[in-house]
N, C-alpha and C positions, 0 to 999 in steps of 0.2 A: 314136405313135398309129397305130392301122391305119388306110390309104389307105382311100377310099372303094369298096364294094362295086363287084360289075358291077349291083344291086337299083339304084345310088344310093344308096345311104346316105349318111349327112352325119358330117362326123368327129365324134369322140366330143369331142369341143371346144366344140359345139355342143350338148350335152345337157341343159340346165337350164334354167330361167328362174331357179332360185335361183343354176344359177353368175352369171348375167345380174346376177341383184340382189349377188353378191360383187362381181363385177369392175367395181361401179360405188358399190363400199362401202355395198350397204343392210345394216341390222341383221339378223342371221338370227334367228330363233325361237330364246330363250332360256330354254324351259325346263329345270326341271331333269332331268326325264326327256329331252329333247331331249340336253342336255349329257355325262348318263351315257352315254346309247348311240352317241351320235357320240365320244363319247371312246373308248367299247370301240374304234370302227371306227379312228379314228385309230391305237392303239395298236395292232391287228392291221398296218396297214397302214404303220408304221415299220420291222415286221420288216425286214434288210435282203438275208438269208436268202429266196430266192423260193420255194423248198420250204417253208420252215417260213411265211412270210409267206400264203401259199395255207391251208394249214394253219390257220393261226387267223385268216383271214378265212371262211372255210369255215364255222368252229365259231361263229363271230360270224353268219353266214348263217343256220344254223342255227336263231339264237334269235328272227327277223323273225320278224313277223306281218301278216298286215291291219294292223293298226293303226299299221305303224312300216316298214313299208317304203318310204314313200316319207321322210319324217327320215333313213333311212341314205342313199337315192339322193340326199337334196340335201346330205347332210353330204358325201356323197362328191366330188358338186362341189364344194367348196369346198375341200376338200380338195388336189383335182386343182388345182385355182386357187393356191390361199395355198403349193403347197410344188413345183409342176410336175411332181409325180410324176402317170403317165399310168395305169402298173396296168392296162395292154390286157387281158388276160385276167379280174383282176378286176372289172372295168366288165363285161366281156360276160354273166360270171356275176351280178353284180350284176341286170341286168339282166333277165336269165332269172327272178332269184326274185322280180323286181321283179312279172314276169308271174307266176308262179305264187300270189304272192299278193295281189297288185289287180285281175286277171284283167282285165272291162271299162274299171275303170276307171283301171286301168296302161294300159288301148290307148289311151282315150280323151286321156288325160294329151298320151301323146308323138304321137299324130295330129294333139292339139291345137297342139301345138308344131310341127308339122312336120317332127317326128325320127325319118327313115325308118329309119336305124341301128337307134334305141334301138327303135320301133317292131317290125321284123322281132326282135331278139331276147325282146322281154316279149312279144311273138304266142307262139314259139316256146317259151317257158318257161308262157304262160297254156294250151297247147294240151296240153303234156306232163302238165299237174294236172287238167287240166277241157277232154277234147280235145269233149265235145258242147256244151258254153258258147263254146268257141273256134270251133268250128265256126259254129256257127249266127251268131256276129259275123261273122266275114266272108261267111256265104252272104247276107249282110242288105245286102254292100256291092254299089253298084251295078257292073255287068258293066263291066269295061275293067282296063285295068294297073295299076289297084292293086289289086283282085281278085286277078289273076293271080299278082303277086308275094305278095299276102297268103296264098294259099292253098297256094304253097311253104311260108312258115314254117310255115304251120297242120301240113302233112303232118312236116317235119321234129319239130315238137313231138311230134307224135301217135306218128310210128314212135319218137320216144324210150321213150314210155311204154309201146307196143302195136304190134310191127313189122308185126302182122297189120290191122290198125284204120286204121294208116297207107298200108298197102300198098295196102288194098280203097279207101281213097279216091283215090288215087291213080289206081288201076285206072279208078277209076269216070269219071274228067274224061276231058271232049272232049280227044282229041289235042293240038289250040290251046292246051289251059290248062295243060297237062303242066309245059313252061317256068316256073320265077320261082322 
């Protein structure tokens, strides 16, 4: 698992309230649409090939929507949980499309939880899909360090998408806010 940021972030061990309800044996959501699409993510995530495992976690990334991206993020806990495979990189990308397609209310999710980690990455993936929806959330947050750190990821999203879009904001912050 990746050691905790210089941001703070919280290890990725900490990212669910559904891993919370596995490692305390509550029932997860048994639909059958639930059970197909955590099963896709299961079987992507057996590969033992980390080339080809990337690869068809990717193409499983791919098929999220609104609608099921948070089902893959807690199937993924659970996952993480019931086999102790960690998949650092695929958690971070998870993560990212977790923002790109819950946008407010992927931030909202893991602010609610307290998961700076998760948090800085769905900013960052919400910024790269919808950097003036992402924008405007964090200019809504009140001024101090989480601001400051929020509006690192914001930028880091933005120049993904628009190195120019990113940069002019960037340009634009007091000196003090440059940091996070």
């Amino acid at each position: 698992m990746p050691a905790a940021s210089a941001k703070g972030a919280a290890e990725p061990a900490e990212r669910s309230a559904a891993a919370d309800g596995a490692r305390a044996g509550a029932a997860p959501d048994r639909s059958a649409a639930t059970d197909e699409l955590r099963g896709r993510l299961f079987a992507a995530l057996e590969e033992p090939n980390s080339l080809t495992r990337l690869r068809h976690v990717m193409n499983f990334y791919a098929t999220l929507d609104a609608s099921t991206w948070e089902t893959a993020y807690d199937g993924m806990a659970i996952e993480t949980i019931q086999t102790g495979r960690t998949h650092d990189l695929e958690w971070r990308l998870m993560l990212q499309r977790s923002g790109e397609l819950g946008g407010a209310r992927a931030m909202e999710r893991f602010v609610r939880e307290g998961n700076r980690f998760a948090s800085s990455l769905v900013l960052t993936g919400w910024a790269a899909a919808d950097p003036v929806a992402a924008r405007a959330w964090v200019e809504a947050l009140p001024a101090g360090d989480g601001r400051q750190t929020f509006t690192g990821d914001l930028v880091d999203g933005m120049v993904q998408r628009d190195p120019a879009l990113g940069l002019a904001l960037l340009a634009s912050l007091p000196s003090g806010e440059r940091a996070g």
